[in-house]
C-alpha positions in Angstrom: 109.1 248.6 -9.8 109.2 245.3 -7.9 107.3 242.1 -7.8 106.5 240.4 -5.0 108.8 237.7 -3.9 108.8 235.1 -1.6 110.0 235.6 2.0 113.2 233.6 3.2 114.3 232.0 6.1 112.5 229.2 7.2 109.5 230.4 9.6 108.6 232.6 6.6 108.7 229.2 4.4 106.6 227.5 7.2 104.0 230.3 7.2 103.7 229.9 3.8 102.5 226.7 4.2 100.3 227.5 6.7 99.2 230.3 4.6 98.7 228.0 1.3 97.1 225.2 3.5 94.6 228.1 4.5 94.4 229.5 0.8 93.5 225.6 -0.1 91.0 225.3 2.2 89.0 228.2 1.3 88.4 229.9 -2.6 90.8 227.2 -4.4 89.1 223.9 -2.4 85.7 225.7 -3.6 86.6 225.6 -7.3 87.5 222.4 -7.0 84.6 221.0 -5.1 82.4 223.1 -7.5 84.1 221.8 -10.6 84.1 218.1 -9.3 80.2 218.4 -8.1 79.4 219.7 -11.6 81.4 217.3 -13.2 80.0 214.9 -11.3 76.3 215.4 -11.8 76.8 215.5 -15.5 78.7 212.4 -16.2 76.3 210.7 -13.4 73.7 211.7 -15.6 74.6 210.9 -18.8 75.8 207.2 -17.4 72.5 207.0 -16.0 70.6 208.0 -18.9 72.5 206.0 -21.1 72.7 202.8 -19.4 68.6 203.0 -19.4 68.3 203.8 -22.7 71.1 200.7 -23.4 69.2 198.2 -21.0 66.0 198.9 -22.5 67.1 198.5 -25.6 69.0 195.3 -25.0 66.5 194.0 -22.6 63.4 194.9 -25.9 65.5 193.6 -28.3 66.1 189.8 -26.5 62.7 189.5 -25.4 60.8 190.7 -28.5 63.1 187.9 -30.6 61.8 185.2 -27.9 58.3 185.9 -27.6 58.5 185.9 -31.6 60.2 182.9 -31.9 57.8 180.9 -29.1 54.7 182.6 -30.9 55.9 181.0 -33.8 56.4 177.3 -32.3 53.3 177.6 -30.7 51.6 178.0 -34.5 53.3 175.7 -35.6 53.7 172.8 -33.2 51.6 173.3 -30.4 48.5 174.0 -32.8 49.4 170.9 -35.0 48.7 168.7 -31.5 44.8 167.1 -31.1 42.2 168.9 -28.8 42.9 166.0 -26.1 46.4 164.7 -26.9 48.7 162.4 -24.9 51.4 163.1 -22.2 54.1 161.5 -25.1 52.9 163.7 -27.5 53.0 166.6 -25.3 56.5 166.1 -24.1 57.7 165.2 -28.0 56.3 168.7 -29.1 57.8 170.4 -26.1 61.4 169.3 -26.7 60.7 170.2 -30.5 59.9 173.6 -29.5 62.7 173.5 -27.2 65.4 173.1 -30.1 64.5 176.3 -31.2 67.1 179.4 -32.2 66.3 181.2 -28.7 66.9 177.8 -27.0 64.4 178.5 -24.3 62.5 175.4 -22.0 58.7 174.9 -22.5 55.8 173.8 -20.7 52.5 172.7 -22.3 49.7 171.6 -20.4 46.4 169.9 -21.7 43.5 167.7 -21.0 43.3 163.8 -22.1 40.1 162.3 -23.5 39.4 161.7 -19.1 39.6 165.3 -18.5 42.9 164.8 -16.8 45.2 167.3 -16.8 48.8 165.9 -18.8 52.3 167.7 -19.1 54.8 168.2 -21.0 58.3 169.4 -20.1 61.1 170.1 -21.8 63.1 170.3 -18.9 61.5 168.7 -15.8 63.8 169.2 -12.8 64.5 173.4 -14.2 60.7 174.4 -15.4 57.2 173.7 -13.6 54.2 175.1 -13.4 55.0 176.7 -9.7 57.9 178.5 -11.8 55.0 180.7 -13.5 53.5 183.4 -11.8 49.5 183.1 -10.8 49.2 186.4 -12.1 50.7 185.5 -15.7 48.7 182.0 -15.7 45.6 183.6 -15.2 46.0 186.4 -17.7 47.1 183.4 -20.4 43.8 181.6 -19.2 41.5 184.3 -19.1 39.1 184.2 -22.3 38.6 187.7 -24.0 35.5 188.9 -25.6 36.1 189.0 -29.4 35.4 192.7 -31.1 36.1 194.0 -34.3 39.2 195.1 -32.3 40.1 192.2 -30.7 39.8 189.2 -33.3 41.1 186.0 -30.7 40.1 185.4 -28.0 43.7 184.1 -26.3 46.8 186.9 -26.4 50.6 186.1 -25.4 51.5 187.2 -22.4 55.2 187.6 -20.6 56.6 189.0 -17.6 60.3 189.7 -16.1 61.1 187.3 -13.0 63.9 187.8 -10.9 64.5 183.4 -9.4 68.2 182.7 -7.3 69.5 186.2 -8.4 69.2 185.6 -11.8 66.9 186.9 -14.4 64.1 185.3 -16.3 61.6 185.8 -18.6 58.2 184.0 -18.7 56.3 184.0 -21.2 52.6 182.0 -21.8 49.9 181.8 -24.8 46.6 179.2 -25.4 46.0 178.0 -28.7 42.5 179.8 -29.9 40.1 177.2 -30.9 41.1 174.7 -28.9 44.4 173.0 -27.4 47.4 172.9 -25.2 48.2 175.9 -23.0 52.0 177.1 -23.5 54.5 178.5 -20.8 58.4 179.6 -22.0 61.3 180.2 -19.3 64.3 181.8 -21.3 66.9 183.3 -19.5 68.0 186.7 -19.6 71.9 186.2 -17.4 74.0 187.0 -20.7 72.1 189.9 -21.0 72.5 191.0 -18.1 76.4 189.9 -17.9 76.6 193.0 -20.5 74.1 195.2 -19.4 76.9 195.1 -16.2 79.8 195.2 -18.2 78.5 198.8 -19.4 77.5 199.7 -16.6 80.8 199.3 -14.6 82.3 201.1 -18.4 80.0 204.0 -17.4 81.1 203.9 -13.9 84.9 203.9 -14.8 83.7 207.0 -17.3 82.1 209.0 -14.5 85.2 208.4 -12.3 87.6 209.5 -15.2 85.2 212.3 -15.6 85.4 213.3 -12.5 89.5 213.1 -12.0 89.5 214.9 -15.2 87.3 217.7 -13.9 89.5 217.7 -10.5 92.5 218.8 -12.7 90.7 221.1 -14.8 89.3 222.9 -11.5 93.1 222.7 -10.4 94.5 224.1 -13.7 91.4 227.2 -13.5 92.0 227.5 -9.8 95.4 228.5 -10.1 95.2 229.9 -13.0 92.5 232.3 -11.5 94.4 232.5 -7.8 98.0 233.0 -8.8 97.5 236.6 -9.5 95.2 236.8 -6.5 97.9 235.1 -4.3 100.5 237.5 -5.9 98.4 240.4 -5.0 97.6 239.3 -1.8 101.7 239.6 -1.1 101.9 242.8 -2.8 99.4 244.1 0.1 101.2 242.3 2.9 104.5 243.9 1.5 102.6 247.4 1.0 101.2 246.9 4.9 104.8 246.5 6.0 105.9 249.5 4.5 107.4 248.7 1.2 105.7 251.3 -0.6 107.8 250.5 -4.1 106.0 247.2 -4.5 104.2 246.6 -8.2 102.5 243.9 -9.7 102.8 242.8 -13.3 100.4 243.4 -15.1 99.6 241.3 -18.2 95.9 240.5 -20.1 92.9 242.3 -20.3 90.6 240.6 -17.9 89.3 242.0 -14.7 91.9 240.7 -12.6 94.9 242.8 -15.0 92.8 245.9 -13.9 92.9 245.1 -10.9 96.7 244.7 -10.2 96.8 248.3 -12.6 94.3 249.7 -9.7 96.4 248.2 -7.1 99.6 249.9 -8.8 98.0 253.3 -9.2 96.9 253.7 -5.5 100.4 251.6 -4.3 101.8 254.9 -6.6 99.6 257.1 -5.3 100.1 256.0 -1.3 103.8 256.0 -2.0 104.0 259.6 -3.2 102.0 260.7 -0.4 103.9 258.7 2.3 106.7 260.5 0.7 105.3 264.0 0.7 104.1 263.8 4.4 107.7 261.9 5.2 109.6 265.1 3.4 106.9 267.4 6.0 108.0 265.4 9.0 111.2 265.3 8.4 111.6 269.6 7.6 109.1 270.3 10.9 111.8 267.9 13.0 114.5 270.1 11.6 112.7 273.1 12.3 111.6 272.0 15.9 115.7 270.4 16.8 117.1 273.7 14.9 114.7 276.2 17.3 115.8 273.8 20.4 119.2 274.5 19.2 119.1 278.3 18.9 116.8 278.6 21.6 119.6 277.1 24.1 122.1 279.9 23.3 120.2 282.7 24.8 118.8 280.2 27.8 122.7 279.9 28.6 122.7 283.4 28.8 119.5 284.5 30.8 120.1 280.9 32.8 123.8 282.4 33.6 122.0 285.6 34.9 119.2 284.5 37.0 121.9 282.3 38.7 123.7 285.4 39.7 120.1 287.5 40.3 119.6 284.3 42.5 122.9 284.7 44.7 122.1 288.3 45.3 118.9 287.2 46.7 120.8 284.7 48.9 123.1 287.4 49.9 123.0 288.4 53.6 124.4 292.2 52.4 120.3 292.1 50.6 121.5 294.0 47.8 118.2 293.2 46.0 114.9 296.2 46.5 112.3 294.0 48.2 109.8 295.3 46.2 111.2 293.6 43.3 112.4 290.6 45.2 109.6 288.4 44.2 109.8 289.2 40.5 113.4 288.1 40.6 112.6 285.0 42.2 109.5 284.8 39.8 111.9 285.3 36.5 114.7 283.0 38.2 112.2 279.8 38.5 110.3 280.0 35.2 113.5 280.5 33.6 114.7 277.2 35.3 111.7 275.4 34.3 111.8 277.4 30.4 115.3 275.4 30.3 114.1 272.2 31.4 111.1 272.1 29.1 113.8 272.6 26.1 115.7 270.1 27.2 112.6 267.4 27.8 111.2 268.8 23.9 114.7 267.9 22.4 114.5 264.8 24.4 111.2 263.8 22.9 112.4 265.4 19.4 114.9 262.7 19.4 112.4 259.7 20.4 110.3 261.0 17.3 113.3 260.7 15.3 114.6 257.1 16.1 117.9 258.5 16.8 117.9 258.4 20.8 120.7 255.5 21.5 121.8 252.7 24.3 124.9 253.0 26.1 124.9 250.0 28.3 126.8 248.8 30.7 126.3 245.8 33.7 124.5 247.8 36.3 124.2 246.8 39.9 120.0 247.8 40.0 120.2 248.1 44.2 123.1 250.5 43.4 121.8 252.3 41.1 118.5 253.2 42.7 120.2 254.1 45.8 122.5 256.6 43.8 119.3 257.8 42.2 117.2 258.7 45.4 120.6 259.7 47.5 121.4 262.3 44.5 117.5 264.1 45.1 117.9 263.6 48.6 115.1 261.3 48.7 116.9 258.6 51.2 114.4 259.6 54.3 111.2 259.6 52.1 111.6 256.3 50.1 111.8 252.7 51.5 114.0 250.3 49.2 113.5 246.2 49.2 116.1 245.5 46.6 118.7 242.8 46.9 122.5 244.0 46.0 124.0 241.9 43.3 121.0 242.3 40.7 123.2 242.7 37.6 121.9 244.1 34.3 122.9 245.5 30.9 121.2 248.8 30.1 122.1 252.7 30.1 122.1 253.9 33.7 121.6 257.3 32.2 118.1 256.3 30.9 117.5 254.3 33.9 118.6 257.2 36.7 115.4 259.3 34.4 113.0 256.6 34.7 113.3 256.4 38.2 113.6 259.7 38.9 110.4 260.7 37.0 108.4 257.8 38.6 109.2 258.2 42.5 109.4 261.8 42.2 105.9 261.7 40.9 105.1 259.4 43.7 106.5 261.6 46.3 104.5 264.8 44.8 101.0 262.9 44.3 101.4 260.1 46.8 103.6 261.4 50.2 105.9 259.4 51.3 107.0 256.9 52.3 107.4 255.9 48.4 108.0 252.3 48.6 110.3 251.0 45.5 110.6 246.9 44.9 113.0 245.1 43.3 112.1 241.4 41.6 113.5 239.0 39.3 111.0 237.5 36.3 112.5 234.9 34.3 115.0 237.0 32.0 112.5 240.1 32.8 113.6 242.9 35.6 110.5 244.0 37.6 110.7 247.4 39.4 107.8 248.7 41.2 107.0 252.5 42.6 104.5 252.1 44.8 102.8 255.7 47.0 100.3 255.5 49.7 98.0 258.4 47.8 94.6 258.3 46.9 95.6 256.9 43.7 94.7 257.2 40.0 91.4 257.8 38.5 90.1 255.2 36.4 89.6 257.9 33.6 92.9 258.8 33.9 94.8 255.8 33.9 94.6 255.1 29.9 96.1 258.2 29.7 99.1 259.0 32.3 101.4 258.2 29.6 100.6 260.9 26.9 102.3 264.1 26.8 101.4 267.2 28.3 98.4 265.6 29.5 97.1 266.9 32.8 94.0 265.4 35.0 92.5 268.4 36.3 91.7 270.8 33.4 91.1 273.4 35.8 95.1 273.3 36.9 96.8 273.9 33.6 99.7 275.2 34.6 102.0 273.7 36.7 105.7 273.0 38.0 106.4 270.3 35.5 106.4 270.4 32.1 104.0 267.5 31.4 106.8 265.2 29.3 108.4 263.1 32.1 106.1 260.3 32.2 105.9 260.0 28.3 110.2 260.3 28.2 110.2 257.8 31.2 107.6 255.4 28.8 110.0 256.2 25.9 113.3 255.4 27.7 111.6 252.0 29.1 110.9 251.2 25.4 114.5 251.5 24.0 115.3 249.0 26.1 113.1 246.6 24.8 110.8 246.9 28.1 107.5 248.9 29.2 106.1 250.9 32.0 102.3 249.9 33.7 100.5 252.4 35.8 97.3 250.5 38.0 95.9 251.3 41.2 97.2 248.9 44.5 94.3 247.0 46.5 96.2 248.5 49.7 95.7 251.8 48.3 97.7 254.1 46.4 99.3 254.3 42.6 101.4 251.4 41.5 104.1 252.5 38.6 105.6 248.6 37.2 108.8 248.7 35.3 109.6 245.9 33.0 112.9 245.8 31.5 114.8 242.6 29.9 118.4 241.9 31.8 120.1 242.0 28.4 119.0 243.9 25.5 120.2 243.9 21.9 123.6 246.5 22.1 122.8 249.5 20.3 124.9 252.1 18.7 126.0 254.8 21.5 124.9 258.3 20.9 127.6 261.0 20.8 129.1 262.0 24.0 128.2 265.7 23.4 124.5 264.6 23.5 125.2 262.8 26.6 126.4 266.0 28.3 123.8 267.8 27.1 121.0 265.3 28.7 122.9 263.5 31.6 120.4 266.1 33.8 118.0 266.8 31.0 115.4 263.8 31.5 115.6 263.4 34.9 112.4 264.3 36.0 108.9 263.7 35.8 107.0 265.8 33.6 109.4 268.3 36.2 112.2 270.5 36.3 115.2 268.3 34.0 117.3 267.7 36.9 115.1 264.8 38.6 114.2 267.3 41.3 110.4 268.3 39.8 107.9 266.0 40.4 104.8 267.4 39.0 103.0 265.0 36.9 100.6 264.3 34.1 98.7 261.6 35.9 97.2 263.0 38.9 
């Protein structure tokens, strides 16, 4: 049982950053967000609802002890004054009132024995009538029926004025029965000095609410995403093959059932993988040990159908002529009964990953010529290849490549086969171009597979259908990849792609070279590079 662990190396540590980054900005950046906007909306509203609550409070409590205290001078002074009194009495009674506890300016305005209007001021450059508002002197001034529920017929009256930024409150009465008329200017700046200083307190609470949240959301986001981040690993590693890995399971909460779920199928997936493995693995032996067994008798009948064959080539004619063409018959579908083994132990040996490289620095002019001169191909193919195009690969592997692709060319296409040699960076580009009708488009996804054929109506042929999948195969081991298309100027186009150096690879035994140096060389063929029936076309 394994846990996951983190990668090495440092691409693997630099997409794990990009990986995190991407985690970050998707499920954990939610929680966060979520927490914070939460957070956010309930210390907002709590600061809000307490710094009303605060203000009006604060704001109710200054103004109520004012308005008492300037209801109170008003009984007591400004009532005490005669109906029509004098401009010096007016402003001695306002600077009395003045020297109150709220420490407020006053404003009382009358009428002399003339009917002139006089003032008085305790402050004369800071408080004037224009500093009331028309609204609040007309209220004050404004006589009132009187009612069983309304005894006077004057009430005090006060309103909130905002003058330079600063806040005021202005307050006015009229002495019932006759008298001066009474305006009060108190300001309200100290309280609200405090009513700011709480609410920059409540501010700094909502941002410290807020940070506070942030890590909390961190702290449940990680606490919540660590096993989802650990199972997410556990799924890449399973992906990649690493059926073994586990998670740790600890807790009781949903996400400890599911890393148990995960275990139990990663349990269940590995024994499977295993039982099919353990299937593959007995039906390759089976197929590689019937190959194998199946080659001893082939020696044998392949040993008498070559002498059958000489008798036929005999001048003495030895060989009945009535039975001449079932000795020929027997001597060709033995042939092609020993190159089909040899192509299925061929492929056997792809399936199994144990097909190997022998390289070695090949001149690819050279070794294309060798290829066509050894089918006698030299007066049906045209070569533009420059001599001194060096690489490393198996010339074995190569020689069947190209013998399956231009001896499929030749069969499907007629010559002249044209073969092109290019240079591609670090890539070697060969191309086997025919001047045929070319490829079906419905077949060209699949001239690649194995025994696949493109008329269903011509099952049987020379080939065994394997060449162009063991030509694919042979291009792969060497790092590089075969492309079939259809040329503009007409024909098939077969590209080959192989790197000039490949990674050295252990050499496969020499007895299996023997066994193959003319077992792959043809196309879906005979073996020997000489058939060139294919599974394209």
């Amino acid at each position: 049982m394994t846990e996951p662990q983190a990668e090495p190396g440092g691409w693997s540590a630099a997409r794990r950053a990009v990986q995190s980054r991407l985690r970050f900005t998707s499920l954990r950046l939610r929680l966060v967000v979520v927490f914070g906007l939460v957070a956010l909306t309930a210390a907002v509203s709590a600061s809000g609802i307490a710094y009303w609550l605060n203000r009006e409070a604060v704001l109710t409590r200054a103004q109520d002890a004012v308005l008492r205290d300037f209801e109170q001078e008003m009984q007591n002074r400004a009532s005490s004054l005669p109906v029509h009194p004098t401009q010096d009495e007016l402003q001695h009674t306002a600077g009395q009132m003045a020297n109150s506890s709220q420490r407020f300016s006053v404003l009382l305005l009358a009428t002399d024995e003339h009917g002139n209007t006089v003032v008085g001021n305790s402050d004369l450059d800071t408080f004037t009538l224009q500093d009331v508002p028309a609204s609040l002197q007309k209220a004050v001034n404004k006589q009132q029926p009187v009612s069983a529920n309304n005894k006077d017929a004057y009430h005090l009256y006060w309103q909130r004025i905002v003058d330079g930024g600063k806040p005021y409150l202005v307050g006015g009465a009229k002495v019932i029965g006759g008298g001066p008329t009474g305006y009060m200017l108190k300001s309200l700046e100290p309280e609200a000095k405090d009513l700011n200083s709480l609410a920059w307190s409540l501010g700094i609470a909502t941002g410290l609410a807020l940070i506070g949240s942030a890590l909390l959301a961190q702290a449940a986001a990680t606490t919540v995403l660590k096993p989802v981040h650990r199972l997410g690993i556990a799924a890449r590693r399973l992906g990649e093959g690493q059926l073994d890995t586990r998670l740790r399971v600890s807790g009781t909460d949903e996400l400890a059932d599911l890393s148990r779920t995960f275990n139990r199928a990663a349990e269940s997936l590995e024994k499977k993988v295993a039982d099919m493995s353990s299937r593959e693995e007995a039906s390759r032996r089976f197929v590689a040990d019937m190959f194998h067994e199946l080659r001893t008798p082939l020696t044998a009948i392949t040993a008498v159908t070559e002498v059958l064959e000489e008798e036929l080539d005999a001048e003495t004619g030895s060989v009945d002529p009535m039975i001449e063409p079932a000795v020929r018959l027997v001597v060709s579908e033995t042939r092609r009964l020993n190159d089909l083994v040899e192509n299925l132990m061929e492929v056997t040996r792809f399936d199994a990953g144990t097909a190997r490289l022998v390289q070695d620095d090949v001149d690819i002019a050279d070794q294309i010529t060798a290829c066509i001169d050894a089918r006698a191909w030299l007066d049906a193919v045209e070569l533009d290849a420059e001599r001194g195009i060096m690489a490393l690969l198996d010339p074995r592997r190569l020689d069947v490549i190209l013998a399956n692709l231009i001896g499929n060319a030749l069969k499907h296409g007629g010559s002249p086969v044209r073969v092109s040699v290019r240079e591609e960076s670090e890539e070697l580009v060969i191309e086997v171009q025919d001047r045929g009708p070319g490829i079906p488009e419905e077949v060209l996804p699949h001239v690649f597979d194995r025994f696949y054929k493109a008329s269903a109506s011509r099952p049987r042929s020379e080939g065994s259908g394997l060449g162009l999948s063991i030509a694919l195969e042979n291009a792969h081991i060497h790092g590089g990849d075969i492309t079939a298309a259809n040329s503009p100027e007409g024909g098939a186009v077969f590209t080959l792609r192989l790197p000039r150096h490949t990674a050295p690879l252990i050499a496969e035994e020499e007895g299996d070279r023997d066994a193959h140096r003319n077992g792959d060389g043809d196309r879906n063929g005979d073996g020997n590079g000489n058939g060139t029936e294919g599974n394209a076309r």
